[in-house]
C-alpha positions as CSV (number, residue, x, y, z in Angstrom):
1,X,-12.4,27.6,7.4
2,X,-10.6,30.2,9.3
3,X,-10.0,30.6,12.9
4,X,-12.7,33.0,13.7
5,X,-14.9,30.6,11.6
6,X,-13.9,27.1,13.4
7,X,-14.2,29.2,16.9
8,X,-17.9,29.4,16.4
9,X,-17.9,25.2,16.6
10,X,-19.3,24.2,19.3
11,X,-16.9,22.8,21.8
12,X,-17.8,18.7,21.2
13,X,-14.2,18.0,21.1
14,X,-12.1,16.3,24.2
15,X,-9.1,18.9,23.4
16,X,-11.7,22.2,23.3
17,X,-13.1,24.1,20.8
18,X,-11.3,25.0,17.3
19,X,-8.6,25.9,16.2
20,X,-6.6,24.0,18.9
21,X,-3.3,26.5,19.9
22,X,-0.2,25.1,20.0
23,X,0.5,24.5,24.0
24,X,-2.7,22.5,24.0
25,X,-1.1,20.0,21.2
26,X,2.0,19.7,22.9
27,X,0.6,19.2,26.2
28,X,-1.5,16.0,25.0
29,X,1.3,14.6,23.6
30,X,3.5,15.0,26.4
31,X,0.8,13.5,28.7
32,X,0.1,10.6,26.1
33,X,0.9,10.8,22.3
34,X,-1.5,7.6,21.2
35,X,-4.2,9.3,23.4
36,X,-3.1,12.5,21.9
37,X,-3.1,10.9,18.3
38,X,-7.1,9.4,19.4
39,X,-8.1,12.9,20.4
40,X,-6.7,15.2,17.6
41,X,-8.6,12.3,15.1
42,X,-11.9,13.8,16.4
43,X,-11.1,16.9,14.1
44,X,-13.7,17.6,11.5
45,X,-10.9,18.1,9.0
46,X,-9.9,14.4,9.3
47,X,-12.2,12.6,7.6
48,X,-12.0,15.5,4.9
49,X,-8.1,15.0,4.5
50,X,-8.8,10.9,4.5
51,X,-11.5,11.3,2.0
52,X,-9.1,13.0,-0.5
53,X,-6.0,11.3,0.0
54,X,-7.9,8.1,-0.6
55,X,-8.9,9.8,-4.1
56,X,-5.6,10.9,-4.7
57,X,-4.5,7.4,-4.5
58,X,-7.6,5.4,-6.6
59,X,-6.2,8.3,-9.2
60,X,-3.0,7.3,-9.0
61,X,-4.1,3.6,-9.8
62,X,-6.1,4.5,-12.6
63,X,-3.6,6.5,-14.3
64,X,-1.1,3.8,-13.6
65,X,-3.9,1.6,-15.2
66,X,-3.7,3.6,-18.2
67,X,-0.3,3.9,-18.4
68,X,0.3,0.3,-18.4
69,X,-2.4,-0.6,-20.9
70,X,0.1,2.0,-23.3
71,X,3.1,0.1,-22.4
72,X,1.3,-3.3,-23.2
73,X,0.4,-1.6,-26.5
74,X,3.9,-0.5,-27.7
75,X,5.6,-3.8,-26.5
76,X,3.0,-6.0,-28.3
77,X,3.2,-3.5,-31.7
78,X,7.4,-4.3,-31.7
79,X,7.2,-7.8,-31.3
80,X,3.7,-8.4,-33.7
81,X,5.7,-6.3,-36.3
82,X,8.9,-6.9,-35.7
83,X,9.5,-10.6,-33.6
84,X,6.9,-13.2,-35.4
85,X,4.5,-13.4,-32.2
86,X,2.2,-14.7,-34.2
87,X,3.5,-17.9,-35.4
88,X,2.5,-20.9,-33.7
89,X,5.6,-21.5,-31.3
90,X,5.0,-18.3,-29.8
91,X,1.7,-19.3,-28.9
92,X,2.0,-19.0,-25.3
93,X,3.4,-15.3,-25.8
94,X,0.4,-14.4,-27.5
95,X,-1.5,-16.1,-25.0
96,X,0.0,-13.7,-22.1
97,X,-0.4,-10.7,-23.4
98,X,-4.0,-11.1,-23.8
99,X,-4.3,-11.9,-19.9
100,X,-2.2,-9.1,-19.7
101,X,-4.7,-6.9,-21.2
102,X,-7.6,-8.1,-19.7
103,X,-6.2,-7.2,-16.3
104,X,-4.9,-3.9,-17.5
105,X,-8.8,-3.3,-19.1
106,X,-10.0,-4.5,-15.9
107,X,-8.2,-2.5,-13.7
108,X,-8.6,0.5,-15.8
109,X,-12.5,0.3,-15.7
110,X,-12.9,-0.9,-12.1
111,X,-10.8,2.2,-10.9
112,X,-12.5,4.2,-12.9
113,X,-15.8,4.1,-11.3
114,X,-14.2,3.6,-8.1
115,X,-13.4,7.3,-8.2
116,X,-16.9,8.4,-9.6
117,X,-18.5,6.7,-5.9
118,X,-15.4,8.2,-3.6
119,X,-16.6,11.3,-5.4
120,X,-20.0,10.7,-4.9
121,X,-19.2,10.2,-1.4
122,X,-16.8,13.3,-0.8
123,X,-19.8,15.5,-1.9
124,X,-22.0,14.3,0.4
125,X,-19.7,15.1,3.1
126,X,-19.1,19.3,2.1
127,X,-20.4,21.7,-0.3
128,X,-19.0,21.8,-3.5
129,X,-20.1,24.7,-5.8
130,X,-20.9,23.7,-9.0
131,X,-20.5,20.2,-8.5
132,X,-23.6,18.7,-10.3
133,X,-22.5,20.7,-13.0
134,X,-19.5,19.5,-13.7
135,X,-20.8,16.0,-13.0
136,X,-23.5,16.2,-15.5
137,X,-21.4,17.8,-18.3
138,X,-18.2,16.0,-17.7
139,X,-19.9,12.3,-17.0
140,X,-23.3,11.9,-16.9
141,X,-24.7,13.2,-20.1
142,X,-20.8,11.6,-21.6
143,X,-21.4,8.7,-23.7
144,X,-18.2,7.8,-23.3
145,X,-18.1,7.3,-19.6
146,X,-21.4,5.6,-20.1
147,X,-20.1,3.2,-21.6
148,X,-17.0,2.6,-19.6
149,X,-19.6,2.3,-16.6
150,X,-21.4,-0.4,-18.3
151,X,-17.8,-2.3,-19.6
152,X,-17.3,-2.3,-16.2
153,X,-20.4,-3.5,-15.1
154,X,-19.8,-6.2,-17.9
155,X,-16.4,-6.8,-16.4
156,X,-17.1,-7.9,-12.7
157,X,-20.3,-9.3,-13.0
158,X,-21.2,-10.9,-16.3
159,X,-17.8,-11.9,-18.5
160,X,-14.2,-10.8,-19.1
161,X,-14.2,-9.5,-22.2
162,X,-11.2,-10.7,-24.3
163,X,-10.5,-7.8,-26.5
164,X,-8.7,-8.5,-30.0
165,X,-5.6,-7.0,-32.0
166,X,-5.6,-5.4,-35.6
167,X,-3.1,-4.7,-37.4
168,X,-2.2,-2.9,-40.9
169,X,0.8,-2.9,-42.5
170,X,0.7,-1.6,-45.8
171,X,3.4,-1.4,-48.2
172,X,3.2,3.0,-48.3
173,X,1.7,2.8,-44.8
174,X,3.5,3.0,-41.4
175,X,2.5,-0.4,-39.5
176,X,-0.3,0.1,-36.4
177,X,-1.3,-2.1,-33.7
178,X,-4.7,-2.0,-32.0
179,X,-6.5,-3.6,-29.2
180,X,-10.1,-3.4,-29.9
181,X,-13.6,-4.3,-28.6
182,X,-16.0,-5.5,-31.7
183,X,-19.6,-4.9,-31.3
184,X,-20.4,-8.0,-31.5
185,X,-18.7,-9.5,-28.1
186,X,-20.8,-7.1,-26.3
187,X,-23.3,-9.3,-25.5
188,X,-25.4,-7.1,-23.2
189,X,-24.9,-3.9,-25.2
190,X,-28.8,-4.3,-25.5
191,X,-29.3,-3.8,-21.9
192,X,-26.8,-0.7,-21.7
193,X,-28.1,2.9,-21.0
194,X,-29.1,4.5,-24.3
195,X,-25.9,6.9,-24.1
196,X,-23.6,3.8,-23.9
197,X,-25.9,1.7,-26.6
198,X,-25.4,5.4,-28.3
199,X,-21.5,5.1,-28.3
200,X,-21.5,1.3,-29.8
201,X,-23.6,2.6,-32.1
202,X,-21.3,5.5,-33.3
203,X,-18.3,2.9,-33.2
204,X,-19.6,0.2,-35.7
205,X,-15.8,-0.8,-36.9
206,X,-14.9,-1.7,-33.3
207,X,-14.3,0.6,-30.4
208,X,-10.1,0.8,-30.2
209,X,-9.3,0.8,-26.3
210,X,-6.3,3.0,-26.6
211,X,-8.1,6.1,-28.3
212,X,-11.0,5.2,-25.4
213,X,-8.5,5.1,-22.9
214,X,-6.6,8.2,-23.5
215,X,-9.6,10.3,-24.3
216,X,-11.4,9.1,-20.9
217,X,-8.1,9.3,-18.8
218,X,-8.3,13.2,-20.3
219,X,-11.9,13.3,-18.7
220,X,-11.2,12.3,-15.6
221,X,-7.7,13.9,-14.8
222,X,-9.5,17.6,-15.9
223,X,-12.7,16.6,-13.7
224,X,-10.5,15.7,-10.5
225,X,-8.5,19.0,-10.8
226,X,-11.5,21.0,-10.9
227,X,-12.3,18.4,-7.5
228,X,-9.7,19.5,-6.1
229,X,-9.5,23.2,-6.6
230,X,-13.1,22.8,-5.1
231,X,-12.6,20.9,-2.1
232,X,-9.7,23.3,-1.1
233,X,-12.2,26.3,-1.4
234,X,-14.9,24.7,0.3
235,X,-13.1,22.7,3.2
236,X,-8.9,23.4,2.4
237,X,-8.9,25.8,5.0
238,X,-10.0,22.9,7.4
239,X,-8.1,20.3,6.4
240,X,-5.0,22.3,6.7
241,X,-6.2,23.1,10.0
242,X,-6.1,19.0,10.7
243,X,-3.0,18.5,9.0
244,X,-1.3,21.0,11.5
245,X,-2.8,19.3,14.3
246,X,-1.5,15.8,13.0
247,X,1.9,17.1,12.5
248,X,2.5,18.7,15.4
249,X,1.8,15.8,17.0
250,X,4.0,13.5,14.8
251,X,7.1,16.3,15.9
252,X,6.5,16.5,19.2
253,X,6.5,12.4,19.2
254,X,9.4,12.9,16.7
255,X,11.7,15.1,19.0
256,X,11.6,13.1,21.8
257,X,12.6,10.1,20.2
258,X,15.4,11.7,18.0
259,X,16.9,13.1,21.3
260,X,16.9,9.6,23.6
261,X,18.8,8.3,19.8
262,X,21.0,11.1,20.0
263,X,21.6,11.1,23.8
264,X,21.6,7.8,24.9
265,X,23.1,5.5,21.7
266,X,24.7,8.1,19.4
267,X,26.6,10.3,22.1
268,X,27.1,7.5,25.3
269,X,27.8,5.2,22.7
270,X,30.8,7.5,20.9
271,X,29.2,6.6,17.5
272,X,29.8,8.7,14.6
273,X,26.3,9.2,12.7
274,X,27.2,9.7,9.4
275,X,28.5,5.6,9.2
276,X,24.4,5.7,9.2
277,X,23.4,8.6,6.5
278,X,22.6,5.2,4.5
279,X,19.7,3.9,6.4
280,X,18.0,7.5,6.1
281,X,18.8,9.2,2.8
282,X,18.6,8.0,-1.2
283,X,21.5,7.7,-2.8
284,X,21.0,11.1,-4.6
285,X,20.4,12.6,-1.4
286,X,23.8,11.5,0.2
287,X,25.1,13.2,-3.3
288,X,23.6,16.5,-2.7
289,X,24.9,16.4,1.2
290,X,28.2,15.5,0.4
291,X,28.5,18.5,-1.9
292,X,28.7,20.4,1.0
293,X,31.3,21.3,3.6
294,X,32.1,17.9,5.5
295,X,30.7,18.3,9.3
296,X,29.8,21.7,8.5
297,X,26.4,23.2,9.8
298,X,25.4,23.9,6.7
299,X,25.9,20.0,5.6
300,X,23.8,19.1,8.9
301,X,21.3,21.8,8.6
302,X,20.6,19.8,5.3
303,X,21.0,16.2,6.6
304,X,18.1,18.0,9.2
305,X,15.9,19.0,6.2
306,X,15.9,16.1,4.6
307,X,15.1,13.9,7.7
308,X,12.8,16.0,9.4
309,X,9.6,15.4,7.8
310,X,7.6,16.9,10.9
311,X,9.4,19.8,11.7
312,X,10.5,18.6,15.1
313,X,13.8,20.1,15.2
314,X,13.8,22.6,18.2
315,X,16.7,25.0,19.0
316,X,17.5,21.7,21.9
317,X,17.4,19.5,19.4
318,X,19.4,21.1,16.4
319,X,22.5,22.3,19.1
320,X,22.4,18.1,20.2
321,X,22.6,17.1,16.2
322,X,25.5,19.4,15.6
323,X,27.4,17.8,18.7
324,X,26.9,14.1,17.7
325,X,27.9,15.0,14.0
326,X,31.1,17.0,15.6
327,X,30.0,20.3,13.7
328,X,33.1,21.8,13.2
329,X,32.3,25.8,12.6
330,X,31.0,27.9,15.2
């Protein structure tokens, strides 16, 4: 939304109407930064920018989910071809990668629709242009995500499915391992929407979980990229607008505490600040800084960069750094 747009809000907001400038931020954080913090939550924008970092993150699980399932899939193909896991002494082997998969299965599917009611929820909050479109086409006429909706369904509130292996290995043939679901463990297929009784039906040899899993995680990955380039035109102008907000917050909170660490224990207590790069930077990071010019600004301009997350570095603030590290150019 831009500025000339978010000044037509009415002003129901403790800091003013929209877009808040820049001297009224710092002032409520000077005057109380958790009250500041409270007030600048009131901003439309926040429950936007909540809404889709909490679907960001339910992606990230699922695709972790997937991932994982893959990684269960290779390990178990080496040792069923390769390590005897069958054999009866490595019964208890067997035993855990089967709980392994059921937790990967239900993770997957339990995340999965997770993400189709955060959705669900996001669009009830903006407009979305073409949303029940791409819902309709991408999921709800999908027999495939039918069916994952009703394994899930299956999952938390009926059974845990237990989901079997197969395995070829012929003698002109390059071993494979499967996990599959056989029709006949799906003991409430009967009750299942037709388009999910529709994709049993079309998968009478067994429905393998890796092809469903990579061909659904495809689905979904495409659908929430088309999310997102939706919610940015729609709201990201918004959001953005929070974000700043938040931030500038954050720095002005961040400045003053870097200066009393600077002034009052770096400085009065004569201690050199790069014994404590450590505590603050990665390992590759500390490479990359000491690549440059030892106690040069340039080396502390970059220390700066990577520390300063906020931006809260002020002219004040930089010319204190550059003392406490001893910069030694001009």
């Amino acid at each position: 939304m831009p500025h000339e747009e978010m000044s037509s809000i009415p002003s129901l907001y403790s800091l003013g109407p929209l877009p808040w400038s820049d001297e009224v931020l710092v002032a409520a954080a000077w005057k109380s930064f958790e009250d500041a913090r409270r007030l600048v939550n009131e901003h439309p924008g926040r429950d936007l920018a909540e809404r889709s970092l909490s679907l960001k993150s339910v992606l990230h699980i699922f695709e972790g989910a997937a991932e994982s399932f893959d990684e269960l899939l290779v390990r178990f193909h080496a040792e069923a071809h390769g390590s005897h896991l069958f054999r009866r002494n490595r019964r208890s082997d067997l035993d855990a990668f089967e709980v392994k998969l059921q937790e990967r299965l239900y993770l997957f599917a339990s995340s999965a629709m997770t993400l189709v009611d955060q959705a669900r929820a996001l669009r009830k909050k903006v407009e979305l242009s073409g949303y029940e479109e791409r819902v309709s086409s991408s999921f709800a006429k999908n027999p495939r995500h039918r069916f994952i909706q009703d394994l899930r369904n299956d999952l938390i509130h009926v059974t845990l499915h237990q989901p079997s292996w197969q395995l070829t290995s012929g003698r002109n043939e390059e071993p494979t391992s499967k996990f599959m679901l056989w029709p006949d463990q799906l003991t409430r297929s009967n009750e299942y929407t037709a388009l999910a009784r529709a994709y049993v039906r079309d998968h009478p040899k067994g429905i393998d979980l890796g092809v469903l899993i990579d061909e659904y995680v495809r689905d979904v990955t495409e659908f929430h990229e088309w999310l997102n380039d939706a919610l940015n035109n729609s709201a990201g102008s918004l959001v953005a607008d929070y974000r700043r907000c938040s931030n500038r917050i954050n720095a002005v909170s961040s400045c003053s505490w870097w200066n009393i660490i600077f002034r009052q224990v770096v400085l009065a207590g004569k201690r050199d600040p790069y014994q404590y790069l450590d505590q603050y930077l990665t390992p590759q990071e500390l490479v990359d800084v000491n690549s440059l010019p030892g106690r040069s600004k340039a080396q502390i301009d970059r220390i700066i960069e990577l520390v300063d997350e906020f931006g809260a570095c002020d002219l004040e603030l930089r010319a204190l750094i550059y003392k406490a590290f001893g910069a030694s150019d001009d």
